[in-house]
C-alpha positions as CSV (number, residue, x, y, z in Angstrom):
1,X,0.0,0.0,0.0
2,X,1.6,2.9,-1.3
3,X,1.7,6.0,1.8
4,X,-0.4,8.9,2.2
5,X,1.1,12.2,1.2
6,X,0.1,15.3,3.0
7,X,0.8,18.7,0.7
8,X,-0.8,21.3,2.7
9,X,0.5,25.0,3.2
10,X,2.0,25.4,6.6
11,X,0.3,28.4,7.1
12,X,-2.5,26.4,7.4
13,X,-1.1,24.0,10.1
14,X,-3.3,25.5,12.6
15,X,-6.4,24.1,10.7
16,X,-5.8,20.2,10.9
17,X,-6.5,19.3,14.5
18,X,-10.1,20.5,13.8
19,X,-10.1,19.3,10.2
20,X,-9.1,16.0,12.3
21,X,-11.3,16.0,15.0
22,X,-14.4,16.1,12.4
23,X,-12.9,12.7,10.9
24,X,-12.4,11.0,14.1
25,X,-16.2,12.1,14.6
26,X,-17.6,10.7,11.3
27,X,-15.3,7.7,11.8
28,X,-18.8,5.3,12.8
29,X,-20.3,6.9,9.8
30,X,-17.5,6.2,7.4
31,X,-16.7,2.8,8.5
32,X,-20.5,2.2,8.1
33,X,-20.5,3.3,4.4
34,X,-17.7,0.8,3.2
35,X,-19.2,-1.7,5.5
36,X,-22.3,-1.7,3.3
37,X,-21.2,-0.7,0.1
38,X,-22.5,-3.1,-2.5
39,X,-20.1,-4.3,-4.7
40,X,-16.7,-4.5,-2.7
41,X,-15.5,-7.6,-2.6
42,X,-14.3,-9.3,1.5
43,X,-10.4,-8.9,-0.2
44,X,-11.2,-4.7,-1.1
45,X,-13.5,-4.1,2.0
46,X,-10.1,-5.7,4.3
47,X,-8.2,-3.3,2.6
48,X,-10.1,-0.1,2.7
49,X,-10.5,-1.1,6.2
50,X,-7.2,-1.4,6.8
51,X,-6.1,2.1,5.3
52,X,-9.0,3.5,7.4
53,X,-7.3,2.1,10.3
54,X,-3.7,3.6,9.6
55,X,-5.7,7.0,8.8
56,X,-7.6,7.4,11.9
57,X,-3.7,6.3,14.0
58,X,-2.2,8.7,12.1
59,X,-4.6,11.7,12.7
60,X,-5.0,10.6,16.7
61,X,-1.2,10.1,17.4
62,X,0.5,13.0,18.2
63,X,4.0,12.1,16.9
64,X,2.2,10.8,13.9
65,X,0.7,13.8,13.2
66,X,3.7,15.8,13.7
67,X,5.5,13.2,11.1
68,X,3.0,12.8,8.8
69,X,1.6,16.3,8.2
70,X,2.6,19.4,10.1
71,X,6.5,18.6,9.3
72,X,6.0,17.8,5.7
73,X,3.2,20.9,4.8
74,X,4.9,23.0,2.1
């Protein structure tokens, strides 16, 4: 699975823990969607699900947050 690649302005910075903190509070809502999307295969659904699971670590970690977006904004 290929990584996720954050390109947001750093001026901006100051935007993403709200812009996270709505994801975290649609995560039911989302993971309900791709649980019953017609049409995704058990193989697909595992995956999705498992890039949903990285996502929502990334966005709640605090060193993975730092890593992953605030240090590489351009």
């Amino acid at each position: 699975m290929k990584d996720r690649r954050y390109r947001g302005r750093c001026p901006h910075n100051d935007l993403l823990d709200g812009t996270f903190a709505y994801f975290v509070e649609k995560e039911a809502e989302i993971r309900g969607l791709i649980a019953e999307l017609e049409g995704l295969d058990d193989g697909n659904r595992k995956k999705v699900e498992k890039y949903l699971d990285s996502f929502f670590k990334d966005i709640t970690t605090p060193k993975a947050k730092d890593r992953k977006f605030t240090s590489k904004c351009v």
